[in-house]
C-alpha positions in Angstrom: -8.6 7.5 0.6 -9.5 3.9 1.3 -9.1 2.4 4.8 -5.6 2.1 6.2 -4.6 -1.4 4.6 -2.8 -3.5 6.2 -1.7 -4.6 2.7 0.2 -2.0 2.9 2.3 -2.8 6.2 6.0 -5.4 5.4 6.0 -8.7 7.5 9.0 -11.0 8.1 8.8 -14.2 6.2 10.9 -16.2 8.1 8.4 -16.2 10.8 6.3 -18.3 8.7 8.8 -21.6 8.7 9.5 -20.9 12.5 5.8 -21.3 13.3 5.5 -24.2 11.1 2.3 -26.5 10.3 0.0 -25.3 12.9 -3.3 -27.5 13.2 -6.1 -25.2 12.0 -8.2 -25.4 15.0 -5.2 -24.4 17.3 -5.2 -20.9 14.8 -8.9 -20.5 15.2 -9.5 -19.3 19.0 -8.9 -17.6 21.4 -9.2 -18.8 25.2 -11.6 -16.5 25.9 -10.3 -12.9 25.9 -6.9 -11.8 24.8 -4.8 -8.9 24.2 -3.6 -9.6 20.6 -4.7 -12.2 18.1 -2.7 -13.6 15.2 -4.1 -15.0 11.4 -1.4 -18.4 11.4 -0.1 -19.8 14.8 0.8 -17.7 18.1 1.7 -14.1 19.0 5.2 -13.2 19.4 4.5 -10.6 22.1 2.7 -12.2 25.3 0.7 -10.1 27.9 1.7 -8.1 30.0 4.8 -7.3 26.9 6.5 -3.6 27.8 7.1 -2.6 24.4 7.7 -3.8 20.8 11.6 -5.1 20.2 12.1 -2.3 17.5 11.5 0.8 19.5 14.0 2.6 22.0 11.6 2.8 25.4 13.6 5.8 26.6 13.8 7.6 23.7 12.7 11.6 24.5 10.0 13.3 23.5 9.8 16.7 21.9 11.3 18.8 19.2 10.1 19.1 15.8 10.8 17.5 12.6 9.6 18.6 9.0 8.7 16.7 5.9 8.5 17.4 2.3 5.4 15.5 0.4 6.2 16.2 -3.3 4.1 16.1 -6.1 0.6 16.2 -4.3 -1.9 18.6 -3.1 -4.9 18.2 -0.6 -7.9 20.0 -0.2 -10.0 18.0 2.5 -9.5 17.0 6.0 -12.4 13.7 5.5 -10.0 10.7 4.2 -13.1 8.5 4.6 -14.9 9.5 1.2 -14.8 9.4 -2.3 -14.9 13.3 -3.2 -11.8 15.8 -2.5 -8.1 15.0 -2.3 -7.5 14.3 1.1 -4.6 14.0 3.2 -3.5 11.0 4.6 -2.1 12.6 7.7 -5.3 12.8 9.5 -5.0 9.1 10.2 -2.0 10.1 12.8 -5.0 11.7 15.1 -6.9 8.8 15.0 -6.2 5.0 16.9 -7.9 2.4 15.8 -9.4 -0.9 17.9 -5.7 -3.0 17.2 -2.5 -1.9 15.8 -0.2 -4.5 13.7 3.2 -5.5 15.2 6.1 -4.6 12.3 8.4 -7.9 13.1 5.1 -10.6 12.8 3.5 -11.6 9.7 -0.3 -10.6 10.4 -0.6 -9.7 14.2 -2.6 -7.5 15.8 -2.7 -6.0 19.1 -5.5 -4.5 21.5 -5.3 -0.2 21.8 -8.6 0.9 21.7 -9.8 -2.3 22.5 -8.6 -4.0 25.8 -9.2 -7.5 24.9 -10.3 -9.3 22.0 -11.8 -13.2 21.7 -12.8 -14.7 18.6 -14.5 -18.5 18.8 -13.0 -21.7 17.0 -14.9 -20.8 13.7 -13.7 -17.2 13.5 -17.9 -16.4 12.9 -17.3 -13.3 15.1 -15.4 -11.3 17.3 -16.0 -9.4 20.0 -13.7 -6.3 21.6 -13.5 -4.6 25.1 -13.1 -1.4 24.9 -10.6 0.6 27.1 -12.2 2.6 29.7 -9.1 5.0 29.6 -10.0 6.0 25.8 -10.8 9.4 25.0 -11.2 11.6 22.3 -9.1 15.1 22.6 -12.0 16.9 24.0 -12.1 14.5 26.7 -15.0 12.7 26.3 -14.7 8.7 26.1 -14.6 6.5 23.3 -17.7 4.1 23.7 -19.2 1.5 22.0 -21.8 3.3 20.1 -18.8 5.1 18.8 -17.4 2.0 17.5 -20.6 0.6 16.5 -21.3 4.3 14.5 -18.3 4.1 12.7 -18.5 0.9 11.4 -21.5 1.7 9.8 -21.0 5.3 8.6 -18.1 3.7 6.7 -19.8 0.8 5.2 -23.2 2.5 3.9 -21.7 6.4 3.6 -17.7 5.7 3.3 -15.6 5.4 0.6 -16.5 2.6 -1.8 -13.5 0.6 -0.5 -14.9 0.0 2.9 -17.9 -1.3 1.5 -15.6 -4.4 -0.2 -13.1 -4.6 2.8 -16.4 -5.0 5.2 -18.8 -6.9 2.8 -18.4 -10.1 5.2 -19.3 -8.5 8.0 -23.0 -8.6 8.9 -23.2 -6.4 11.6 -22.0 -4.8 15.0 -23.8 -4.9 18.3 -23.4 -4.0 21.5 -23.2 -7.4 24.2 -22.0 -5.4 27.1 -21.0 -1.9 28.8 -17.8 -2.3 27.0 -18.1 -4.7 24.8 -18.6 -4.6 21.1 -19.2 -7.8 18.9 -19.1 -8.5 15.1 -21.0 -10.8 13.4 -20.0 -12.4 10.1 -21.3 -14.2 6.9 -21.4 -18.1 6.8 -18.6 -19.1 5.2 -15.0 -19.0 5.3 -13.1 -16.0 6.1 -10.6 -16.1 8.9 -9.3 -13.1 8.4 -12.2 -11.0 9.4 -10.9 -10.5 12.8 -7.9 -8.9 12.2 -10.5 -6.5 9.5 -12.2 -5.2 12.0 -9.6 -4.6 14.3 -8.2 -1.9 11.7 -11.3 0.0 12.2 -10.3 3.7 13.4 -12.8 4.7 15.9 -14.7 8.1 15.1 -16.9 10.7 17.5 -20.5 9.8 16.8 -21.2 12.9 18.8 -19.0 15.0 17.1 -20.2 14.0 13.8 -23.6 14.2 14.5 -23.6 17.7 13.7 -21.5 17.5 10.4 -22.5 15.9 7.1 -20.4 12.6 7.0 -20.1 13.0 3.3 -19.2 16.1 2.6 -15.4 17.2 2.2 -14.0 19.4 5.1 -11.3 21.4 6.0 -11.9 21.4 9.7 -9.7 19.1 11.4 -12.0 16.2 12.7 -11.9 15.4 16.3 -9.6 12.4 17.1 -8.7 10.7 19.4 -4.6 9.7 18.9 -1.0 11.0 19.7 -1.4 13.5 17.7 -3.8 16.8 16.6 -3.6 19.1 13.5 -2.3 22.5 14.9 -2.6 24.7 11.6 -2.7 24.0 8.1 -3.3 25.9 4.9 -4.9 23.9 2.5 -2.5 22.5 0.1 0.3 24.2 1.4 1.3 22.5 5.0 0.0 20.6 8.2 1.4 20.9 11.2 0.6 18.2 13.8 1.2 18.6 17.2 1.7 15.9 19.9 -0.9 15.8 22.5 1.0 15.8 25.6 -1.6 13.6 28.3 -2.8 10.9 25.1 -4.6 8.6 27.2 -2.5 5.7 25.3 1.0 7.0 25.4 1.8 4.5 28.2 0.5 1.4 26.5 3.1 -1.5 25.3 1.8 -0.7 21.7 2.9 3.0 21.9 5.4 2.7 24.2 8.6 4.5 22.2 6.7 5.6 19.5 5.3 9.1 18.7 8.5 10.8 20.2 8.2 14.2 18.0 6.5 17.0 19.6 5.4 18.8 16.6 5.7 17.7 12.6 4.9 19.4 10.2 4.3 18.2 6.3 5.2 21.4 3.7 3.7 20.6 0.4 5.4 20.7 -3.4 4.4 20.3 -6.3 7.9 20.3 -8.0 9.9 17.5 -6.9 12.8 19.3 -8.4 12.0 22.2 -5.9 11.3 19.9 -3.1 14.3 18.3 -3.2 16.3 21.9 -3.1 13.7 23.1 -0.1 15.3 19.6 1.6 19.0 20.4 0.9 18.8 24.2 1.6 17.3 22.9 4.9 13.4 23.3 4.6 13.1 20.5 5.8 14.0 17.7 7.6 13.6 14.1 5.9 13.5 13.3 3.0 12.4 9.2 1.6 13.8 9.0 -1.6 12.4 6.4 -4.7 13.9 8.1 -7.4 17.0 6.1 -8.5 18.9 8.9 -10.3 18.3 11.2 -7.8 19.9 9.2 -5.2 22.8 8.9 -7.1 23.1 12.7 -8.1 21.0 14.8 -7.1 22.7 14.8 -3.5 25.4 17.4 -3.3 26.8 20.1 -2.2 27.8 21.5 1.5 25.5 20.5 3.8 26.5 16.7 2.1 30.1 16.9 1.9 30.5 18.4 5.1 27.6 15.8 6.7 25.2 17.8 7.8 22.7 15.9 5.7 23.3 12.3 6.1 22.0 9.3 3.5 21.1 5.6 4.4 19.5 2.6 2.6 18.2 1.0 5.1 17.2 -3.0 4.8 13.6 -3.8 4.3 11.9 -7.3 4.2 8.0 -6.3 2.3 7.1 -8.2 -0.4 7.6 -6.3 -3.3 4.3 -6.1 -4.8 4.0 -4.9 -8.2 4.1 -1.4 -10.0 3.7 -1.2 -13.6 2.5 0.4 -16.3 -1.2 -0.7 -16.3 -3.3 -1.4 -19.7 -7.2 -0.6 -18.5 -8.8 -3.8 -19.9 -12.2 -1.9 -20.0 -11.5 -0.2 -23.4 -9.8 -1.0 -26.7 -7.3 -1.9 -27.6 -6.0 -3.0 -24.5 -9.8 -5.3 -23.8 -7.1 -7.8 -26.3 -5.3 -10.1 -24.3 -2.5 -10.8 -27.5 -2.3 -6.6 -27.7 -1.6 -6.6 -24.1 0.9 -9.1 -24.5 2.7 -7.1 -27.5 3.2 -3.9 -24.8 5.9 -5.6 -22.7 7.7 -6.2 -25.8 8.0 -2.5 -26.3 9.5 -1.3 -22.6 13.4 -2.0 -22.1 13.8 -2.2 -18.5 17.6 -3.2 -18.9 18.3 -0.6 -21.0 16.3 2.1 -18.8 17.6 0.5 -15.3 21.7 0.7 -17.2 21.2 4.5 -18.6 18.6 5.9 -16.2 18.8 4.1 -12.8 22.7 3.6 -12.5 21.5 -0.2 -11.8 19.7 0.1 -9.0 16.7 -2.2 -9.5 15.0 -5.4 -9.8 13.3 -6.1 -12.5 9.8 -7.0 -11.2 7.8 -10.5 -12.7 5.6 -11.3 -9.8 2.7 -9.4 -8.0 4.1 -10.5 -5.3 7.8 -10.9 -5.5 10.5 -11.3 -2.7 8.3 -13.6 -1.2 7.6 -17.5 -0.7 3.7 -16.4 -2.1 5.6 -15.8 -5.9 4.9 -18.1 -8.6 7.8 -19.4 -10.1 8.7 -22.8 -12.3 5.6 -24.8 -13.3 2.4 -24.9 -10.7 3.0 -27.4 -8.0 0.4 -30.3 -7.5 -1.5 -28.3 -5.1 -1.9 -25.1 -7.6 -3.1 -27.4 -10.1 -5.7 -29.0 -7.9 -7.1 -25.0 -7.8 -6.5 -24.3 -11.1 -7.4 -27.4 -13.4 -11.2 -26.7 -13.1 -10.4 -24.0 -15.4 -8.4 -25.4 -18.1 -9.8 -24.2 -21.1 -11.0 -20.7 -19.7 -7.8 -19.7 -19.0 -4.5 -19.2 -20.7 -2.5 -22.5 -21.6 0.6 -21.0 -20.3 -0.9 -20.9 -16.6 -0.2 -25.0 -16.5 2.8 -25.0 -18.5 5.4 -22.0 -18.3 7.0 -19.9 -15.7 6.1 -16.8 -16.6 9.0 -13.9 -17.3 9.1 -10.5 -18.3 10.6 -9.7 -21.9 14.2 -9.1 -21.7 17.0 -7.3 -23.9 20.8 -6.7 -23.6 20.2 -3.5 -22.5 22.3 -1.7 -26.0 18.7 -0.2 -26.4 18.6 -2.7 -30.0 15.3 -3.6 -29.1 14.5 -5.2 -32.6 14.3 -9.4 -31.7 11.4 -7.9 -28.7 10.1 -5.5 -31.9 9.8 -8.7 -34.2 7.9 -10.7 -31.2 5.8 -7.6 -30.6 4.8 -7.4 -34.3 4.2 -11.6 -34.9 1.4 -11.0 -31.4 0.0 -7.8 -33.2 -0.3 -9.3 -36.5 -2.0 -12.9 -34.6 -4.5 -10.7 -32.9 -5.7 -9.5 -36.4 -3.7 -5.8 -36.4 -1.3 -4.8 -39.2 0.9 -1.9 -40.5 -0.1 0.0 -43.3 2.5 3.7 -43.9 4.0 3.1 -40.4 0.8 3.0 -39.0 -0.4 -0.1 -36.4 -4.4 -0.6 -37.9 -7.1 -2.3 -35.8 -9.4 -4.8 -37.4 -11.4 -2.2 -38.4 -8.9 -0.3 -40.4 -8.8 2.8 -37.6 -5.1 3.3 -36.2 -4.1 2.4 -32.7 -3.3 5.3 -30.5 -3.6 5.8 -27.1 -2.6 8.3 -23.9 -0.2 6.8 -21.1 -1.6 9.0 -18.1 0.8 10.3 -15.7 1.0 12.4 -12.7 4.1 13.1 -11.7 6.7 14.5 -14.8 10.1 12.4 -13.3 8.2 9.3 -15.0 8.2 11.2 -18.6 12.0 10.6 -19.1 11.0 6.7 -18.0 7.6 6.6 -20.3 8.6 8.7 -23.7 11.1 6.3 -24.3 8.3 3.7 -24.0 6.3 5.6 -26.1 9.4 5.8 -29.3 9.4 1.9 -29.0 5.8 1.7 -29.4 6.1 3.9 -32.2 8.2 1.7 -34.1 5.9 -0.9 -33.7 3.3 2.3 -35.5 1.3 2.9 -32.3 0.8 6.4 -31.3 1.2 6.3 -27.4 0.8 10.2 -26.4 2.2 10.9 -22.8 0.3 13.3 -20.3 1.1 14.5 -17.2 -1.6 16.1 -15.0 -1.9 17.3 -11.4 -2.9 15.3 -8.9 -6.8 16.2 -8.5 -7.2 15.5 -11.8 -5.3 12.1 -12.1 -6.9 11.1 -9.0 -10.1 11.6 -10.3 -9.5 10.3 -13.9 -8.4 7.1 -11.5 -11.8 6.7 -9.2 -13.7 6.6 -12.4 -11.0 4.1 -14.5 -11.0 7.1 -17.3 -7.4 6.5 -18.7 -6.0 3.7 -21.7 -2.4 3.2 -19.7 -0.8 4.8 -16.9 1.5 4.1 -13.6 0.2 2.2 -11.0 1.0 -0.4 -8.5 -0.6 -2.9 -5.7 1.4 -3.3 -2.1 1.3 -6.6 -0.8 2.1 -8.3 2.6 3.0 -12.0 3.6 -0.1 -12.9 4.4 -2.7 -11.3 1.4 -6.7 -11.8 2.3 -9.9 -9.4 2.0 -8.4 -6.9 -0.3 -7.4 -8.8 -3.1 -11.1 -8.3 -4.0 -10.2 -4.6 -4.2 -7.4 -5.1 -5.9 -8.9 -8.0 -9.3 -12.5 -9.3 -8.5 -14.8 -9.1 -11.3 -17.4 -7.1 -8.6 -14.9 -4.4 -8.3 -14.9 -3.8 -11.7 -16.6 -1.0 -12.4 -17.1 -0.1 -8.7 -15.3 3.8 -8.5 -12.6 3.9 -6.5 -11.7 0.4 -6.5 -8.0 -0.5 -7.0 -9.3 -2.9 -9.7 -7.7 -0.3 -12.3 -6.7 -3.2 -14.8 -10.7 -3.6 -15.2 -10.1 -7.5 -14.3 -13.2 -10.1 -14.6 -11.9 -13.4 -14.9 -13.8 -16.0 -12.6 -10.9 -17.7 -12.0 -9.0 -14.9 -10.3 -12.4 -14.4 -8.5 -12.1 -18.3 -7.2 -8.3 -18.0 -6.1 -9.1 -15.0 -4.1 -12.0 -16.7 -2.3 -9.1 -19.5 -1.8 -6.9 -17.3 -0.3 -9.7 -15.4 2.1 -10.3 -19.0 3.1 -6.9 -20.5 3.9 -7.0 -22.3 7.1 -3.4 -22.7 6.7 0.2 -20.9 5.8 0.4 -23.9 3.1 -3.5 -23.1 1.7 -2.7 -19.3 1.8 0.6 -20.2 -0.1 -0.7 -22.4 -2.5 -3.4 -20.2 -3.2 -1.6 -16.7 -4.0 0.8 -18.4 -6.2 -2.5 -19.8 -8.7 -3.3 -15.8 -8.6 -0.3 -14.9 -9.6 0.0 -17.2 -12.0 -3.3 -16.2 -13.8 -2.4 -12.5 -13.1 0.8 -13.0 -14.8 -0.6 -14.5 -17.5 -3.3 -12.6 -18.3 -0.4 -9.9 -19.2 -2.7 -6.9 -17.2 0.3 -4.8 -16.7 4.1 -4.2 -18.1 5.9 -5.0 -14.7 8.2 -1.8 -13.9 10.9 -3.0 -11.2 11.5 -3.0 -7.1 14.7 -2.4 -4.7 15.1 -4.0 -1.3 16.0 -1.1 0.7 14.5 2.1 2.3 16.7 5.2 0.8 16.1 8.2 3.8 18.5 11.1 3.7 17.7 13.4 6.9 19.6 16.4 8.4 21.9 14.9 11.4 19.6 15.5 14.3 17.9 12.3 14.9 18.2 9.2 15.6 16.5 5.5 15.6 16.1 2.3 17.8 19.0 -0.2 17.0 17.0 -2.7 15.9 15.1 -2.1 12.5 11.5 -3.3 12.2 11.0 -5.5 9.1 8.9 -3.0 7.6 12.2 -0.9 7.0 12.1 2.5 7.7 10.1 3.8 10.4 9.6 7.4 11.0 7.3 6.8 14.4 10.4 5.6 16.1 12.8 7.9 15.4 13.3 10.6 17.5 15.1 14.5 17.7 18.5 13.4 19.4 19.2 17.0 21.7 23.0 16.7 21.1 23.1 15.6 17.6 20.3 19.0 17.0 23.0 20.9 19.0 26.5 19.9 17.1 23.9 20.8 13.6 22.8 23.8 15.2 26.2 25.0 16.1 27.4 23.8 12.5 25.1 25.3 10.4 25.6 29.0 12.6 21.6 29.0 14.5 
């Protein structure tokens, strides 16, 4: 899988306001080394910090916990590469030079790396690295290692890495322990904070191995954890390493508190969720809507063995959708792509199929001050009149919404809007049948990969039918559909981008016009729009909250408009139903749930135990 994005990771907005306009040179440097570095203003945590607020310092250690990953398989232990379905969980064995803080916006503290210093123009960085690193056969993490693994990524890695890295020019050595980066001319401040991501791998260990090959020996790492046993596609069992070199460090401290976890594998989700309630397993994270609702009964519920909480999160939504690949007919039609919102009924599905639990999404980066909402403010239209003309009208001069009914599931006023876009873009209906310009009729397949979307899609699919499009639904395992996704072979299928507050690098990923055909890219919409390009540059080169702001709201406006995707919808908490034997710090991260802090509570196991007859 691509690198570890901090994309990915939820950051606390109200941090932003607190820090207020900070002069840009004051956000540029460090004085001289440091042990954490931030992209806008100053760290929250200063040095010498014990531990992060969100963690419980005396939690205890040991005991195991299980977890249930539906509707996947793996068949590789390399997560680095293109080939193989891997499994994300190697990534617990491995640290990486910094580690993100879950209550900061973008922040970044030293754990490989000792220190880290970046100069007033952020044109490189440079990292100590910790004598006291070590990889789990003992030997010490170096610099070469560093320096190795920076490169094996970017020329033999997955093609991700080559995008997230493109801007860096190159890693030397400048010191026994020291490692420096070099990057591009230009403007992008967020380059530090890049590299600091970087997991460190053995050079010695794979020197012997072929890089790019898939595996299913466990690599050597060099982090809390180390795969025990495994069958492929079946489980992983991870067990804590009990002298980590890092346990004692402020960034660890309270985290990692399991002694052994181990991930069983479904491919059912109706089975995995009767594995959790018979007791298979452990914890279960829960983003089906109905299921929440129903699907949780029976003893170990009523008598509260198993126990459910929504707990609050604060990410920015981000968007998942059903996305149109703009690569191929009919959906290469902006007006077509238009028509296919008309066609889905979020309030009818989110009244009769998710007992009203969601949002309806209409931002790619919603819940967030970076959403674009009323008409472009004077500094979006600074960015965005050079391209007047290029781009749609509605970009200067509506808010952009998603389609809405009354949720009856009468669809016909969104039907009649559908058919007046169809019939503009040069379609028509001849027998029930939607006709291209070339007289051939309009039918396409809405790839899926997990079947609790059909009862969401085929609904979908009967609206599109009355507008006489054939929209054939297909549900496939997960090799396949991750392979039909590296090389963009599908029409329309269910997707989404995470986001964070403070968006950079991998919005080239995610829309540039270079990542376009590139396989693996997230750039599934098949996006190449110059003026998307130029508001991500924008954003990589934000000196400022304001700039990055100002900057993400003109891409979602062009996003929005350029009707890529039909948005799906979002919910602001974290639904986790566990088995009563745990429990977690009293203070939540931002980033909502947060399995790494919790931890097997002996007299909670001991009452379930004692319950449940063991």
């Amino acid at each position: 899988m691509p690198p570890a994005p901090r994309f990915q990771a939820a950051f606390l907005a109200a941090l932003f306001a607190a820090f207020g306009a900070v002069p840009a040179a004051a956000q540029s440097a460090t004085s001289g080394p440091v042990h954490g570095f931030a992209m806008h203003g100053d760290v929250k945590y200063p040095a010498g910090f014990k531990h992060f607020d969100y963690v419980n310092p005396a939690a205890p250690k040991g005991g195991e916990v299980k977890y249930g990953v539906a509707g996947t398989t793996f068949d590789s232990f390399n997560p680095f590469i293109l080939r193989g379905v891997p499994t994300g969980i190697v990534m617990s064995t491995l640290e990486t030079l910094m580690v993100s803080s879950g209550d900061e916006p973008f922040t970044k503290y030293c754990l490989v790396c000792e220190t880290i210093e970046v100069p007033q123009d952020r044109s490189w960085v440079e990292f100590s690295i910790r004598r006291e690193g070590k990889f789990h056969d003992g030997s010490p993490i170096t610099v070469d290692d560093v320096i190795w693994t920076f490169e094996t990524l970017k020329t033999k890695g997955h093609p991700a890495y080559r995008s997230y890295y493109a801007d860096v020019i190159k890693a030397e050595r400048v010191g026994e322990r020291n490692v420096r980066f070099t990057f591009k001319p230009g403007i992008n401040r967020e380059l530090p904070l890049i590299v600091g991501e970087l997991p460190v791998l053995s050079k010695a260990y794979w020197a012997s191995r072929d890089f790019e090959k898939t595996t299913l020996e466990p690599p050597l790492g060099s982090g809390p954890y180390r795969i025990d046993s495994f069958e492929a596609g079946r489980y992983v069992t991870l067990r804590r390493v009990p002298d980590h070199w890092g346990a004692n460090l402020p960034v660890n401290v309270g985290r990692n508190n399991f002694g052994v976890i181990r991930y069983d594998y479904y491919r059912d989700q109706t089975v995995a969720l009767e594995a959790f309630k018979a007791g298979a397993y452990d914890i279960r994270s829960e983003n089906t809507a109905l299921l929440w609702a129903t699907g949780y009964d029976g003893p170990a519920v009523t008598q509260g063995m198993i126990k459910k909480e929504e707990i609050p999160e604060e990410r920015v939504s981000g968007m998942q959708a059903l996305v149109m690949n703009a690569r191929r007919a009919p959906f290469n039609d902006r007006k077509f792509r238009e028509a296919m919102a008309y066609g889905f009924d979020f309030e009818w599905s989110n009244r009769t199929l998710f007992h009203g639990a969601y949002t309806r999404t209409r931002s790619f980066f919603d819940n967030s001050e970076l959403a674009a909402r009323q008409l472009p403010s004077p500094g979006e239209l600074k960015l965005l009149e050079p391209f007047r003309g290029k781009v749609p009208e509605e970009v200067f001069t509506t808010e952009y919404n998603p389609p809405k009914t009354d949720g009856s599931g009468n669809t016909r006023d969104n039907q009649r809007v559908a058919t007046r876009l169809l019939r503009e873009a040069g379609y028509k209906v001849e027998n029930q049948q939607l006709l291209d310009k070339q007289g051939k009729p309009v039918a396409f397949e809405i790839l899926l990969v997990s079947p609790q979307f059909e009862r969401i899609v085929l609904p979908y699919a009967e609206n599109l039918k009355r507008l006489g499009i054939t929209a054939r639904v297909r549900t496939v395992d997960s090799s396949q559909y991750q392979r039909r996704m590296d090389e963009f072979d599908f029409d329309m299928t269910v997707s989404g981008w995470g986001q964070s507050e403070s968006p950079g690098n991998e919005q080239r990923s995610f829309w540039s016009s270079a990542q376009r055909d590139v396989s693996g890219s997230r750039n599934l919409a098949g996006i190449a729009d110059p003026a998307i390009d130029a508001m991500i540059e924008k954003i990589i080169a934000a000196e400022t909250r304001e700039d990055l702001v100002t900057a993400t709201r003109a891409l979602d406006r062009l996003l929005q408009w350029g009707h890529y995707v039909v948005p799906n919808w979002h919910v602001r908490v974290d639904r986790v139903a566990y088995w009563d034997r745990f429990s977690r710090p009293a203070v939540t991260a931002k980033v909502g749930y947060d399995p790494g802090a919790w931890w097997v509570d002996p007299q909670k196991d001991a009452a379930l135990r004692e319950k449940r007859g063991r």
